[in-house]
C-alpha positions in Angstrom: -85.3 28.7 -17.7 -82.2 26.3 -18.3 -79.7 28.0 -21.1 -80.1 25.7 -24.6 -77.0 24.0 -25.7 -75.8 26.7 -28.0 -76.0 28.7 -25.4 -74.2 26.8 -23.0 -71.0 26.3 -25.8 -70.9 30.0 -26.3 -70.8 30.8 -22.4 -68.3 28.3 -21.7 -65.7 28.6 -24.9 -65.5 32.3 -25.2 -64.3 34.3 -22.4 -66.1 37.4 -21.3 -63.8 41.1 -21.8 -63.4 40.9 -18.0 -61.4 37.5 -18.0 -59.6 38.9 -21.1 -58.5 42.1 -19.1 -57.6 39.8 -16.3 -55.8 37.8 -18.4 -53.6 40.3 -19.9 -52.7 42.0 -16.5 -51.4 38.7 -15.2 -50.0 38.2 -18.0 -48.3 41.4 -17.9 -47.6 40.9 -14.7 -45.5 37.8 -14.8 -43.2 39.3 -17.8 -42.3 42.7 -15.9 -41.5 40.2 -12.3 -39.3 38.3 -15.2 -37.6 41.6 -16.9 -36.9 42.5 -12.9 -35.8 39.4 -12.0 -33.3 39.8 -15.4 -32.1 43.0 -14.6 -31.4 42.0 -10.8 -29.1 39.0 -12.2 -27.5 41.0 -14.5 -27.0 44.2 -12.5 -25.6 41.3 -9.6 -23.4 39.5 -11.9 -22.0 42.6 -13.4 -21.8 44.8 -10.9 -23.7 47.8 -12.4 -26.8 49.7 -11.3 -25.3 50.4 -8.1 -25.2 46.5 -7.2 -21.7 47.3 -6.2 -20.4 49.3 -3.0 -19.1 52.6 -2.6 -15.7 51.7 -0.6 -12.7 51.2 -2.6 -10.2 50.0 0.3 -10.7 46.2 1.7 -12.8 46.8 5.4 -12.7 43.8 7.7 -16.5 42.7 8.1 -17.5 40.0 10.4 -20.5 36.8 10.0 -21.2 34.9 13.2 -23.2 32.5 11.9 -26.1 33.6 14.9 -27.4 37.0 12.9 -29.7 37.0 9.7 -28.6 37.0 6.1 -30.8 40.4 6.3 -28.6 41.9 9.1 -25.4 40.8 7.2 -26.5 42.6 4.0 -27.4 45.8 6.2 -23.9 45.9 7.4 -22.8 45.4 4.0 -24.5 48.7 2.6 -24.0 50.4 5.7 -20.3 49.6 4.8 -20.2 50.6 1.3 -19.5 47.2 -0.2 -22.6 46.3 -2.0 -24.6 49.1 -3.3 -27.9 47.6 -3.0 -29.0 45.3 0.3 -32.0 43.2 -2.1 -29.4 43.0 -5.2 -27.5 40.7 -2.5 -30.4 39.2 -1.1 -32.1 38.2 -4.2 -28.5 36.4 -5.1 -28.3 34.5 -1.5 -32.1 33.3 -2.4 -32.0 32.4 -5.7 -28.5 30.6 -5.6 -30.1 28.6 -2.3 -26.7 29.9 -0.7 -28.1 31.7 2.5 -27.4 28.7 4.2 -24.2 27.7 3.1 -22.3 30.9 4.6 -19.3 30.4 7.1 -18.6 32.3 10.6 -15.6 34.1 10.4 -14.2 37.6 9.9 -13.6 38.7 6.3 -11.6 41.1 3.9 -14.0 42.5 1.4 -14.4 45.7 -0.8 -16.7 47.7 -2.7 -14.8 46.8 -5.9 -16.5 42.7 -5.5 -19.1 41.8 -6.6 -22.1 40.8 -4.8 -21.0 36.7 -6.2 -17.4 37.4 -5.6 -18.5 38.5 -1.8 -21.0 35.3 -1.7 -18.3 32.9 -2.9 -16.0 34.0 -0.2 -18.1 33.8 2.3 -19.1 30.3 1.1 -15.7 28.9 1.0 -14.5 30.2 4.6 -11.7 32.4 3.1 -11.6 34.5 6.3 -8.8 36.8 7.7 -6.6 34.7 10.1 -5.5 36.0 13.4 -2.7 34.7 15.2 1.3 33.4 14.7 1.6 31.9 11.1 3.6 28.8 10.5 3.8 26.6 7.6 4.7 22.9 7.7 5.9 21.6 4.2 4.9 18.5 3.1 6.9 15.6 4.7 6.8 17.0 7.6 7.2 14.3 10.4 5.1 15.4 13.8 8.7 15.6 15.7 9.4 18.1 13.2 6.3 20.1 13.5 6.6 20.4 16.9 10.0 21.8 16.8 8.5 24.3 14.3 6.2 25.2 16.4 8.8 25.4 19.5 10.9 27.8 16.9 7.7 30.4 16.8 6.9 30.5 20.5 4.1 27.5 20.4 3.7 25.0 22.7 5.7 22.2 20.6 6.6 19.8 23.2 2.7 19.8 24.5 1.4 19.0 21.1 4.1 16.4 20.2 2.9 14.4 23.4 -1.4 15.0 22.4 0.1 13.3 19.1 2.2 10.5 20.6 -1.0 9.8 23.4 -4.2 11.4 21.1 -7.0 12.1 23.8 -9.8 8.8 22.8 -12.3 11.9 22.1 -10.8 12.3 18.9 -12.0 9.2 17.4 -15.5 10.4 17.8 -14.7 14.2 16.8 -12.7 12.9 13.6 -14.3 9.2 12.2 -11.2 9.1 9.6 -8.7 8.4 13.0 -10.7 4.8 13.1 -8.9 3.8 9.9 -6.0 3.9 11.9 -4.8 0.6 14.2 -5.4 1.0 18.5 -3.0 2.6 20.1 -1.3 4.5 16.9 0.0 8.0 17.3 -1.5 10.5 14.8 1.2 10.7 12.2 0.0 10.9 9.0 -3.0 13.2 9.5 -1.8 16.5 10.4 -2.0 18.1 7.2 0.9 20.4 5.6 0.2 23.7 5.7 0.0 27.2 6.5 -1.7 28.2 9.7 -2.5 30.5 12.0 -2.4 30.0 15.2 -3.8 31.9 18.1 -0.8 31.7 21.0 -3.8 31.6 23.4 -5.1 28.2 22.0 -2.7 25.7 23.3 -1.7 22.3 22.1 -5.0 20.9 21.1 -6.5 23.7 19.4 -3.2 23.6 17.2 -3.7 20.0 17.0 -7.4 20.3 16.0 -6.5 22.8 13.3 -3.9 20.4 11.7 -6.8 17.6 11.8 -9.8 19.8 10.5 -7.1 20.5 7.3 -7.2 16.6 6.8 -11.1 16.3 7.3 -11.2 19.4 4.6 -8.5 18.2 2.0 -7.9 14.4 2.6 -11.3 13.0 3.6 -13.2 13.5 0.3 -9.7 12.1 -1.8 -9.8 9.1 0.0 -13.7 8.3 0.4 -13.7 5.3 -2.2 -11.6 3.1 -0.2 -12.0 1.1 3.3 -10.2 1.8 6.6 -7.8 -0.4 6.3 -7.0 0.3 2.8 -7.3 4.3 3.4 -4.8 3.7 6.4 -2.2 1.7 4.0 -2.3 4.1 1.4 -1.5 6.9 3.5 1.2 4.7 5.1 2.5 4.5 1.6 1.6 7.8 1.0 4.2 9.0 3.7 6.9 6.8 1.8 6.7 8.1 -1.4 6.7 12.0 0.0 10.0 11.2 0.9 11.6 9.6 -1.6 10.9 11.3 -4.7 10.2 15.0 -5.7 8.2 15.2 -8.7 4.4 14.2 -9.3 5.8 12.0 -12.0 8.1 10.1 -10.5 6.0 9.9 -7.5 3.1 8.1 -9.3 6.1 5.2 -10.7 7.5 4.9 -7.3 4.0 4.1 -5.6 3.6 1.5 -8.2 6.9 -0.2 -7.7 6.7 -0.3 -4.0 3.1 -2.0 -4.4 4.4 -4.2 -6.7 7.3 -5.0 -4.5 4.5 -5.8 -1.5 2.7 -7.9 -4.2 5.9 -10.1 -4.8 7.0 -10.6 -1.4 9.9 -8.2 -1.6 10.8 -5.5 0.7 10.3 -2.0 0.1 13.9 -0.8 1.1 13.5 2.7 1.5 15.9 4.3 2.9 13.4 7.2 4.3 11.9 4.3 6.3 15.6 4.2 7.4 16.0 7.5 8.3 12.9 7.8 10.3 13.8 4.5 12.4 17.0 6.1 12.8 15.9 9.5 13.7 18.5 11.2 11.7 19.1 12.5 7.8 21.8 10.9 5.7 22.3 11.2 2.0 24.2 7.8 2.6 23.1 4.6 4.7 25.7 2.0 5.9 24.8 -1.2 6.3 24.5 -0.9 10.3 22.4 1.7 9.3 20.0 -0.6 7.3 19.9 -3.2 9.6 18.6 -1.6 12.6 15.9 -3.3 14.2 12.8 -1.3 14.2 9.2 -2.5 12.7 10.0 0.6 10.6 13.0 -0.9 8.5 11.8 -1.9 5.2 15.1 -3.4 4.4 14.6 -5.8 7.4 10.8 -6.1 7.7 8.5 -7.0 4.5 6.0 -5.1 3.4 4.7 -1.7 5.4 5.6 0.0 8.3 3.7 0.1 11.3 2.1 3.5 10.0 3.0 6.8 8.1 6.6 7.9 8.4 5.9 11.7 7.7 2.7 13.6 6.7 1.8 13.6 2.7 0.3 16.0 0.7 -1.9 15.9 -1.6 0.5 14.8 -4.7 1.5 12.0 -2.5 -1.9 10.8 -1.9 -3.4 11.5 -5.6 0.1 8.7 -6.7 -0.9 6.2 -4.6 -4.3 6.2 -5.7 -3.6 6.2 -9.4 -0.4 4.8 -9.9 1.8 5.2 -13.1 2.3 1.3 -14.5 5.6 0.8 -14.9 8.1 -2.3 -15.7 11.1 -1.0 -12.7 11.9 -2.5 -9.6 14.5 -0.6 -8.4 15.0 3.3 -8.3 17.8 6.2 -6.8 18.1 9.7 -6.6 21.3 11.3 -7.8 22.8 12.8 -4.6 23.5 16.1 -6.4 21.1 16.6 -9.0 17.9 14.7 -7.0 17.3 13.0 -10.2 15.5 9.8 -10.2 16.9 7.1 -12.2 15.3 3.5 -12.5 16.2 0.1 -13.5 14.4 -2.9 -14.2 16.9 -5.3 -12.9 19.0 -5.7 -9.7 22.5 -5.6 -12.0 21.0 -2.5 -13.6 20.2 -0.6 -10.6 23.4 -1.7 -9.0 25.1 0.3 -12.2 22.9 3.1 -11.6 24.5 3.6 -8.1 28.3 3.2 -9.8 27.3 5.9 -12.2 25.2 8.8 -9.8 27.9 7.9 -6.7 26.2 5.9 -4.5 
């Protein structure tokens, strides 16, 4: 017998007191996986309920890349620096960071906590082996490898791998392709501190110096073309040496480009002192007028390529200039003060007045 209309409303708008019970259990269910999940976070962001380890003193623990995130958080209890495996576990999931760790041996404690251990993980900050050497920036590649020379490195070997690059760099490092055939490396070793494993030889140190420039540079200079990346670190190199401050750095790049612009020559005297190979405080005008395609008083516009390797402040002027009305600058041979002019007969002045 076929259920009458009534009937059929009443069956399907009013659930029966099993679908109620069901109801609520789920229901019930999906709250107390929410409270968890709340309490995990907390206790992970925190560090309480035991989310943190047991060992006080920094332990060197080590992340090949090969094992599983679950066999790296088992060495982490088993360690004492996390208190609880799925505390870390539930972060690496729900912060989609599992995949984002780096290789590499690292200085951790019980006293981090579970995002401070991720984050370090994440950004490579790993314990460096090896001779540590720091190149300031400025730093030409002659004068790198004589630092390097200075700590027992092979200095000479690496100076030549820059002079003569092997042509398998270009494919390992796309950024070298900004730079003309046949051009040495100068520019792209970044300035800073390394460590360098004796054991490694010339190219590894090279490689080290490049991957800095793939990490730091790369992404700073990502709007412009090859050409125009190449310049700018050209000019780059320039104003590293000429200037000390961000300040006056960012009113030097625009003069010099506005000097290009106008047909005038850069005259910088650190263009100078790299065609000359040596550092005065003072040029004559023998000095000035030495031929090399790296004279900006003789040859318009930029050198062949970078004159030293730039840091960052360097780089960040060039790319965002401070307008300015000068033409003409000097640094005070005592005080390395920068003073500016506007005109020719004022910056000749200038030079009366700071002994130049």
């Amino acid at each position: 017998m076929e259920p009458t209309e009534a009937e059929t409303e009443t069956t399907d708008s009013k659930p029966t007191g099993t679908s109620r019970r069901v109801a609520v259990s789920v229901g019930l269910f999906l709250c107390a996986i929410a409270i968890i999940s709340m309490i995990v976070a907390y206790s992970v962001k925190t560090g309480v309920n035991g989310s943190r380890g047991s060992r006080l003193e920094p332990v060197m623990i080590s992340f090949h890349g090969s094992e599983s995130v679950i066999d790296l958080s088992d060495d982490l209890l088993r360690q004492g620096i996390i208190g609880s495996k799925w505390s870390f576990l539930y972060y690496l999931y729900s912060t989609d960071l599992r995949t984002k760790l780096q290789a590499g041996d690292y200085d951790v404690s019980g006293t981090m906590s579970i995002p401070e251990i991720v984050s370090k993980l994440v950004r490579g900050d790993t314990v460096e082996h090896g001779t540590k050497v720091t190149f300031p920036e400025g730093m030409s590649a002659r004068e790198m490898a004589a630092r390097l020379d200075e700590n027992g490195l092979p200095g000479a070997a690496f100076l030549q791998s820059v002079t003569k690059p092997n042509a398998s760099l270009r494919s390992r490092y796309p950024f070298l392709a900004d730079a003309p055939p046949g051009a040495t490396l100068e520019g792209f070793l970044f300035p800073d501190t390394y460590y360098f494993d004796p054991t490694q030889g010339a190219d590894g140190i090279l490689t080290k110096l490049l991957d800095g420039y793939a990490k730091r540079v790369v992404p700073l200079m990502s709007a412009s073309t090859g050409k125009a990346r190449y310049e700018a670190l050209t000019l780059s190199s320039i104003v590293e040496m000429e200037v000390r401050t961000d300040a006056d750095r960012k009113i030097v790049a625009d003069i010099f480009r506005r000097r290009i612009d106008a047909g005038m020559p850069l005259q910088s005297d650190a263009t100078v002192r790299y065609a000359l190979g040596v550092t005065k405080v003072k040029h004559s005008l023998t000095d000035i007028a030495v031929d090399s395609p790296y004279n900006t008083y003789v040859n318009k516009g930029l050198p062949p390529g970078p004159i030293s390797n730039p840091g960052l402040s360097s780089l960040q002027a060039v790319l965002t200039p401070t307008p300015n009305q000068y033409l003409y600058f000097l640094n005070n041979p005592n005080t390395g003060e920068t003073v500016f002019a506007k005109t020719f007969e004022e910056h000749i002045a200038n030079k009366a007045k700071n002994g130049l």
